[in-house]
Backbone as JSON, one array per atom type, in Angstrom:
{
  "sequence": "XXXXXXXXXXXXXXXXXXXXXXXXXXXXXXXXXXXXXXXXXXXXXXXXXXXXXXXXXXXXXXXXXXXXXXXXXXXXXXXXXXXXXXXXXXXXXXXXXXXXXXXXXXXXXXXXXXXXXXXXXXXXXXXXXXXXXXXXXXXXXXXXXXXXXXXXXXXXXXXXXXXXXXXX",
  "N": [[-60.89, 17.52, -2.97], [-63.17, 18.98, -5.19], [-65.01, 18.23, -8.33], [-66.38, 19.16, -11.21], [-68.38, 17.41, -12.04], [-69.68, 16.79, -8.84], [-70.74, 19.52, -8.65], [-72.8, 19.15, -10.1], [-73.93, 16.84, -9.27], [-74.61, 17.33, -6.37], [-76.35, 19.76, -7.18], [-78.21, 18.44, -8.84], [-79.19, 16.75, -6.14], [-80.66, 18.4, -5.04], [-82.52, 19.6, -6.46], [-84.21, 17.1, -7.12], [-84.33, 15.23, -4.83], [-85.75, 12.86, -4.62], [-84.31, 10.95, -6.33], [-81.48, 8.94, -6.99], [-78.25, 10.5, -7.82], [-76.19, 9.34, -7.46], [-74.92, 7.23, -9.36], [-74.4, 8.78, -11.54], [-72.29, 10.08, -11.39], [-70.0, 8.6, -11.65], [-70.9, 8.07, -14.37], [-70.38, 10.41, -15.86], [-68.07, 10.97, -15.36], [-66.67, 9.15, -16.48], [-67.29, 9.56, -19.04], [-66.53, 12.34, -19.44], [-63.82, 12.06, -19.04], [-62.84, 10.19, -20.58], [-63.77, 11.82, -23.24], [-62.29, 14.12, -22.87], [-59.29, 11.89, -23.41], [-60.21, 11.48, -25.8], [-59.54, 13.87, -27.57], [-56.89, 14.29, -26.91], [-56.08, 12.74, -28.24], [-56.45, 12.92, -30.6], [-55.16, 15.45, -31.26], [-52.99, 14.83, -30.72], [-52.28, 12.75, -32.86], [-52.77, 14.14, -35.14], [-50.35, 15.11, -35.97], [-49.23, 13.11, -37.77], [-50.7, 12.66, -39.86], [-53.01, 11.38, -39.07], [-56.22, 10.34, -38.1], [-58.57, 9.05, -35.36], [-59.82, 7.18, -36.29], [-58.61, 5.97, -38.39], [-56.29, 5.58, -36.96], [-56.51, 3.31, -35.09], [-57.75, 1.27, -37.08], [-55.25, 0.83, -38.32], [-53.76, 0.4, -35.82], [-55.33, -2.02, -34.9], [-54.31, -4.13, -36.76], [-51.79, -3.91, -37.08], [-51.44, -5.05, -34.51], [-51.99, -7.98, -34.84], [-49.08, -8.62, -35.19], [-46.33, -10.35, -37.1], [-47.61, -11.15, -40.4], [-49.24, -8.95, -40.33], [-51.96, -8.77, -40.71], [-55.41, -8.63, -42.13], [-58.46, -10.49, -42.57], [-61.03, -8.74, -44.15], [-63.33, -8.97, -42.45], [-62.71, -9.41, -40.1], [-60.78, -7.54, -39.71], [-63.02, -5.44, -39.53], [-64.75, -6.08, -37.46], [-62.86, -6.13, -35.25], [-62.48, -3.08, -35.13], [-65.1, -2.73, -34.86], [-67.12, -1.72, -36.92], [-69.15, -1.15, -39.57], [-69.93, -3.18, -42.72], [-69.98, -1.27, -44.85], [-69.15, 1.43, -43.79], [-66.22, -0.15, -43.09], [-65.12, -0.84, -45.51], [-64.96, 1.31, -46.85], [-62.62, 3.04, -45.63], [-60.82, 1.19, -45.46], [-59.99, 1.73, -48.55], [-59.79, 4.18, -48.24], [-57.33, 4.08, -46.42], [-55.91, 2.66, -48.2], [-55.35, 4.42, -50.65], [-53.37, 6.15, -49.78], [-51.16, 4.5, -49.25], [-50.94, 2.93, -46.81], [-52.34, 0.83, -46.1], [-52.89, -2.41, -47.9], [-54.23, -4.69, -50.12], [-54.5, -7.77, -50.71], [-54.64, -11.44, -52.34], [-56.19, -13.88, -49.9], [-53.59, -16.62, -48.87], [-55.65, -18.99, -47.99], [-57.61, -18.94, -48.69], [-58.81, -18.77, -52.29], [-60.95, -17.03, -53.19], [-61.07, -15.1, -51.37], [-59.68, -11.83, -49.43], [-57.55, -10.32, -47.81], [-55.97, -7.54, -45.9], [-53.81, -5.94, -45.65], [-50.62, -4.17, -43.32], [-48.76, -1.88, -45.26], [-45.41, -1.46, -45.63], [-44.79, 1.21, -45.31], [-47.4, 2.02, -43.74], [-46.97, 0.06, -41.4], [-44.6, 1.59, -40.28], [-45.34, 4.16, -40.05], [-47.49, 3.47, -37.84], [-46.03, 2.69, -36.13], [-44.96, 4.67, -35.31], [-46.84, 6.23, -34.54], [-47.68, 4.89, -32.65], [-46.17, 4.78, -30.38], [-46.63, 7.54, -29.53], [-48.79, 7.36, -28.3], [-48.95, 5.67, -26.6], [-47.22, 7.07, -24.61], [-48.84, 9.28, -24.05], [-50.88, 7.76, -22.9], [-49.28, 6.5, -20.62], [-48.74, 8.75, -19.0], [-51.06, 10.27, -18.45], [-51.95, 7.74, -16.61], [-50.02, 7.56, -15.3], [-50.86, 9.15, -12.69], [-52.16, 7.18, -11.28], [-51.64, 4.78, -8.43], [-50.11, 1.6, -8.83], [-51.91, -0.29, -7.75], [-54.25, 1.17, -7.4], [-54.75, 1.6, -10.84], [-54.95, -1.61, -10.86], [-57.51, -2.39, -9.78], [-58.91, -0.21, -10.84], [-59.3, -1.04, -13.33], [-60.34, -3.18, -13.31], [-62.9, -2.52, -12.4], [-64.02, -0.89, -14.14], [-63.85, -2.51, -16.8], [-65.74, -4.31, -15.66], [-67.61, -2.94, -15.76], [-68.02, -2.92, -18.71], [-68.65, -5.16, -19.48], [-70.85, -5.35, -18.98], [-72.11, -4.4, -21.31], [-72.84, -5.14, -24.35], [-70.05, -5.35, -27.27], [-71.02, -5.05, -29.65], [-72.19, -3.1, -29.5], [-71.48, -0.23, -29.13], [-70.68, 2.59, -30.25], [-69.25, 3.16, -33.58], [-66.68, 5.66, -34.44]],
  "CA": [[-61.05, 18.47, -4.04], [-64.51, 18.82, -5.75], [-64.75, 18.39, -9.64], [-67.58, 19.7, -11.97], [-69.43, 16.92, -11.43], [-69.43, 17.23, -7.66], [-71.88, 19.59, -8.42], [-73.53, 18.47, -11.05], [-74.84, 16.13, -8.59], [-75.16, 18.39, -5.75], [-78.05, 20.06, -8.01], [-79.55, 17.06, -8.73], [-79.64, 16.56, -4.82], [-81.24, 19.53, -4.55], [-83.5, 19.96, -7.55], [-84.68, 16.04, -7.22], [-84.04, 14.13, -3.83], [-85.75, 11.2, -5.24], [-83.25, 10.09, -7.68], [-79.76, 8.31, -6.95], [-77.89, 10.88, -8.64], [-74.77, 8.72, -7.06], [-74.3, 6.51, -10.01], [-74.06, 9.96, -12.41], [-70.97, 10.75, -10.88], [-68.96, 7.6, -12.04], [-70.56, 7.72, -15.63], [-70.53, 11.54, -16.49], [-66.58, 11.44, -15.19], [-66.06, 8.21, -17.61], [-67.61, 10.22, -20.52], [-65.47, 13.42, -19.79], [-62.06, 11.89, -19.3], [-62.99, 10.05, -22.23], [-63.56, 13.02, -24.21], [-60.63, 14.82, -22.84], [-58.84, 11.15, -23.88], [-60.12, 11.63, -27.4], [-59.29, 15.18, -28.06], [-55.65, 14.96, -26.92], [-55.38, 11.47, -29.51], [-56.68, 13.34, -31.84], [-54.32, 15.86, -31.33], [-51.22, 13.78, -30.88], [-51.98, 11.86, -34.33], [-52.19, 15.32, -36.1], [-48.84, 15.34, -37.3], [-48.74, 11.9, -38.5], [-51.7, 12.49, -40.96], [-54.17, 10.16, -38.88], [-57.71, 10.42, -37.06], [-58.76, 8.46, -34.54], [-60.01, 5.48, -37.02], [-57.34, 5.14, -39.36], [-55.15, 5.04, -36.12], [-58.08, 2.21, -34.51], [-57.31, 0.47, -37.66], [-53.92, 0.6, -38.53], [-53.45, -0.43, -34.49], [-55.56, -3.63, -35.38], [-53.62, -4.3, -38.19], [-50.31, -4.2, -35.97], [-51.29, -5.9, -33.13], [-51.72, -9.39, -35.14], [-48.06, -9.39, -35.59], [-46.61, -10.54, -38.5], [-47.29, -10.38, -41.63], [-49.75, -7.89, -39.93], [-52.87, -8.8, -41.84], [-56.78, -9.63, -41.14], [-59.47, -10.56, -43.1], [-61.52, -7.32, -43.55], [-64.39, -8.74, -41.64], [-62.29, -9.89, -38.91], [-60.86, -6.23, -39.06], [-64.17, -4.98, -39.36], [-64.86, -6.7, -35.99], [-61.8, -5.43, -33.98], [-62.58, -1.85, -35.2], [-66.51, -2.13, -34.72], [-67.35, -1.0, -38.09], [-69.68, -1.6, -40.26], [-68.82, -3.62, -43.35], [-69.43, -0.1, -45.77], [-67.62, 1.77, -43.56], [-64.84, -0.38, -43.43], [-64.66, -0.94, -46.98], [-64.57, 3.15, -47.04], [-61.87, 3.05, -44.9], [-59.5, 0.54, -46.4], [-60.25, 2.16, -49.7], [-59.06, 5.78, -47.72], [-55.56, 3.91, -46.32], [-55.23, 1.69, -49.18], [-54.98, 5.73, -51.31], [-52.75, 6.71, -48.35], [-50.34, 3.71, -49.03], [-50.79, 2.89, -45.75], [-52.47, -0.66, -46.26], [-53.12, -3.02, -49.36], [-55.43, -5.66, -50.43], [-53.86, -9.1, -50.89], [-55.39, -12.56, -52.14], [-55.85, -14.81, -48.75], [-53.35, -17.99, -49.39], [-55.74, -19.78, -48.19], [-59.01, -19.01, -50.03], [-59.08, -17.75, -53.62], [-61.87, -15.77, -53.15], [-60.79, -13.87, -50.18], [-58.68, -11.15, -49.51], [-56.86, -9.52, -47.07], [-55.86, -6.14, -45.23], [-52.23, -6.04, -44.59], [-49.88, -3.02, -43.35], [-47.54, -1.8, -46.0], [-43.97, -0.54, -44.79], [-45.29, 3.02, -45.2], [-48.7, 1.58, -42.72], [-45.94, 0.1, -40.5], [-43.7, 3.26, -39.88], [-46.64, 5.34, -39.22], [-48.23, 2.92, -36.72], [-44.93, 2.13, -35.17], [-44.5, 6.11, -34.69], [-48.3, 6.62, -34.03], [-47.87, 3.96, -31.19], [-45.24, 5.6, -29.17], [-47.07, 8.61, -28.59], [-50.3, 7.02, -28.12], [-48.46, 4.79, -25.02], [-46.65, 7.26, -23.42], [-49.7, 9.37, -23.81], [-51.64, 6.68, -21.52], [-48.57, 6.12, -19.46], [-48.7, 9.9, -18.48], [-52.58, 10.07, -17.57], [-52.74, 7.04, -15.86], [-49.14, 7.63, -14.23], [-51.56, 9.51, -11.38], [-52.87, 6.42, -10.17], [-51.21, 3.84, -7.89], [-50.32, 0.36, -9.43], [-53.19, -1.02, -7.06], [-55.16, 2.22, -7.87], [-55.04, 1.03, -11.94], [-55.83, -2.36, -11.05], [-58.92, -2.18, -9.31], [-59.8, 0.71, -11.85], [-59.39, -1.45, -14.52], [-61.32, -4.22, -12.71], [-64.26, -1.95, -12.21], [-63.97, -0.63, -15.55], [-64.62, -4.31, -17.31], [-67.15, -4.86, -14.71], [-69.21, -2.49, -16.06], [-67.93, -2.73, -20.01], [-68.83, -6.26, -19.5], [-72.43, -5.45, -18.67], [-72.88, -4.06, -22.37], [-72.32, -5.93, -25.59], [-69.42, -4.55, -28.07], [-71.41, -4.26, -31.13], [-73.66, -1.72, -29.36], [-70.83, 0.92, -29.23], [-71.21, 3.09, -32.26], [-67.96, 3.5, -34.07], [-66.31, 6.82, -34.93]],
  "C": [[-62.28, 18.06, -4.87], [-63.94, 19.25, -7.02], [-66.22, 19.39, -10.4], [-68.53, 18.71, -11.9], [-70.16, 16.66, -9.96], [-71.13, 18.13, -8.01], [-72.91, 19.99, -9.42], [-74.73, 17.69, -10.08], [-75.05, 16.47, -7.0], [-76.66, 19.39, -6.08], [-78.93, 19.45, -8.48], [-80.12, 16.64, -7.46], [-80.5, 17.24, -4.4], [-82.71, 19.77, -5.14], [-84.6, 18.51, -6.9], [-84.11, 15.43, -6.21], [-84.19, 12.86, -3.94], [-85.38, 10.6, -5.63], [-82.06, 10.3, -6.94], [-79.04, 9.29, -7.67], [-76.24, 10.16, -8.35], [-74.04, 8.15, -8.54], [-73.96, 7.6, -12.04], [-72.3, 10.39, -12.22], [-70.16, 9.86, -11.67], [-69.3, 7.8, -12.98], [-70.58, 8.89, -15.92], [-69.04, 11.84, -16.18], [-66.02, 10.49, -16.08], [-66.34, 9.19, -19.43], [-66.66, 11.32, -20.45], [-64.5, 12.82, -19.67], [-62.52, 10.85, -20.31], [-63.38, 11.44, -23.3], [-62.35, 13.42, -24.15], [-59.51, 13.58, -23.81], [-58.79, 11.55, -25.55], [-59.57, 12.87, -27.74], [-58.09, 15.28, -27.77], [-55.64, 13.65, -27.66], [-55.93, 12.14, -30.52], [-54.91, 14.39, -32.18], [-52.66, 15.61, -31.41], [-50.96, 12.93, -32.64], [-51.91, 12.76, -35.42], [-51.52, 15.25, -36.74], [-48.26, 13.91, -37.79], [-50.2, 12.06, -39.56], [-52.88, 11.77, -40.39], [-55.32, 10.89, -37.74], [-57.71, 8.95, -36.34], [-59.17, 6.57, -35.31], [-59.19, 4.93, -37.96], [-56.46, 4.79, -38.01], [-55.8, 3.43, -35.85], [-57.26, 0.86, -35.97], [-55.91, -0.16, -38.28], [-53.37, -0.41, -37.0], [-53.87, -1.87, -34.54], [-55.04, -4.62, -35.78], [-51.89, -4.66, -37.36], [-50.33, -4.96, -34.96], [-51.63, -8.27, -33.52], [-50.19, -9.6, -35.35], [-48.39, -9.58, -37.07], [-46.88, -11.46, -39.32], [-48.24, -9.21, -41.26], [-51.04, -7.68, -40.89], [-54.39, -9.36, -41.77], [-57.57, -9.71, -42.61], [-60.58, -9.18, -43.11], [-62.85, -7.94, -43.01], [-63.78, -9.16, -40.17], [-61.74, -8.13, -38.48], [-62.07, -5.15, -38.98], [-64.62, -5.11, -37.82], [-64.1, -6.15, -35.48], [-61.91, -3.77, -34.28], [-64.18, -1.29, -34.83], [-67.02, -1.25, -35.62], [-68.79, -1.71, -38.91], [-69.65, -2.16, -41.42], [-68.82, -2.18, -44.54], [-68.63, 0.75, -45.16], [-66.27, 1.06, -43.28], [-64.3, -0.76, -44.2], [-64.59, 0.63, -47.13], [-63.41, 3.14, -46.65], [-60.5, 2.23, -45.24], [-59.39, 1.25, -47.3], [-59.34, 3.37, -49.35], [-57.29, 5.11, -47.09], [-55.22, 3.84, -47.06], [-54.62, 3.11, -50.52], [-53.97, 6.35, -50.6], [-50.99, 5.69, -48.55], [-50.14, 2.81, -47.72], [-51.04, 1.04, -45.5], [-52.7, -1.13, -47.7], [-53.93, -4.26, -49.29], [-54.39, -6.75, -51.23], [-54.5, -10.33, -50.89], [-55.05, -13.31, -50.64], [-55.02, -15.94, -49.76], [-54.39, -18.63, -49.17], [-57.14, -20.06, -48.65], [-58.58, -17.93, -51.12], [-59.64, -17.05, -53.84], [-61.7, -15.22, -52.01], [-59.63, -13.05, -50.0], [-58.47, -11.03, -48.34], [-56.28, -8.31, -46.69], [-54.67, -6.38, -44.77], [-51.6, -4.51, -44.43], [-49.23, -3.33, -44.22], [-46.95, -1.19, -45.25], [-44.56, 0.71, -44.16], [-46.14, 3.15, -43.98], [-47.56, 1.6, -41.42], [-44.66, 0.78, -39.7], [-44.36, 3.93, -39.63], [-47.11, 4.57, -38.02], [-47.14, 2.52, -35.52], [-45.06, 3.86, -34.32], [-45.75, 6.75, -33.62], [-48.04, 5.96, -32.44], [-47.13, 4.44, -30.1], [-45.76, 6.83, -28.22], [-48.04, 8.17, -27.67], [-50.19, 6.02, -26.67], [-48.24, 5.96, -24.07], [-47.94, 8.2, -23.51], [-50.85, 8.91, -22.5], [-50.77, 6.18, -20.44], [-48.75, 7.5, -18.36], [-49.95, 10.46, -17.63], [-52.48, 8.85, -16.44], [-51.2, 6.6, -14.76], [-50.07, 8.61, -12.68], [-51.89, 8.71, -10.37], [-51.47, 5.26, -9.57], [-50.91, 2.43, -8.77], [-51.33, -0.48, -8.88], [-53.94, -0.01, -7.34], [-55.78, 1.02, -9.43], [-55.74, -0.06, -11.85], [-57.07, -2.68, -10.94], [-59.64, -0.84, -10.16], [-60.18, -0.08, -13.07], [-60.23, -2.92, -14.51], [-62.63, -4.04, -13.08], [-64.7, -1.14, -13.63], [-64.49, -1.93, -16.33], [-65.4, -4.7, -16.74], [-68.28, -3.94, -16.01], [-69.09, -2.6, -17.77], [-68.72, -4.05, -20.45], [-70.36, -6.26, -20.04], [-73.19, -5.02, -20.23], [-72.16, -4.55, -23.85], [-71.58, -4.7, -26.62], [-70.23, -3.79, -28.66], [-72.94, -2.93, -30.61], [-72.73, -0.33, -28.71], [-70.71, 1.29, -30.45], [-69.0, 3.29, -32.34], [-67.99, 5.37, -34.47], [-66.03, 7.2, -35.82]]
}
């Protein structure tokens, strides 16, 4: 079964013989099922109040376990932010109830980014969809399918440094 890129690069074969249009195929089908990806998480977080970066960060924020709490340049880092937008961005949960700003114990001059309850009931709820979501797409492939996708996937994520993905 032929997709839209199929012949995408069929007309590049045609138009331009000279050019590989081979290695179009693998990244113009990573960019659309990534789109498609984003546009149904957008849609799934809808009815919990959240976009794609409060989820991003709230998920951060949950996945240390507890007390569920980072340094905002450390969550700056796991969200790929910049540090004004992610002082925007706390500022927009922290109005939300969602997170709060807490001295570090163990410096006086530093703070902290922790979930509140309110954070933690949304991200618990957010998270459910947002799994079976990715259980449901990527229920298509084989359990040896996934791995070797997810192989070749980090192969090539590898090849390009984080901080040169723009944030959302």
């Amino acid at each position: 079964m032929k997709d839209h890129v199929d012949k995408v690069i069929e007309q590049w074969d045609d138009e331009r013989p000279d050019l590989d249009a081979t290695p179009l195929g693998v990244l113009n089908r990573v960019v659309r099922l990534g789109k498609h990806i984003e546009a149904d998480l957008k849609q799934a977080l809808a009815p919990f109040g959240l976009d794609t970066w409060s989820f991003d960060v709230l998920a951060a924020l949950r996945r240390q376990g507890e007390p569920y709490s980072m340094s905002p340049t450390a969550l700056r880092r796991a969200a790929l932010l910049t540090s004004g937008a992610m002082t925007n961005r706390i500022d927009r949960l922290e109005e939300r109830n969602l997170v709060g700003r807490v001295p570090d114990p163990n410096d006086r001059r530093a703070l902290r980014v922790h979930l509140t309850s309110d954070g933690l009931h949304l991200i618990e709820q957010a998270l459910e969809i947002r799994f079976r979501a990715a259980e449901d797409l990527a229920s298509r492939l084989t359990e040896a399918e996934m791995k070797k996708l997810t192989a070749l996937l980090r192969k090539l994520l590898l090849a390009k440094p984080e901080e040169m993905v723009p944030s959302g």
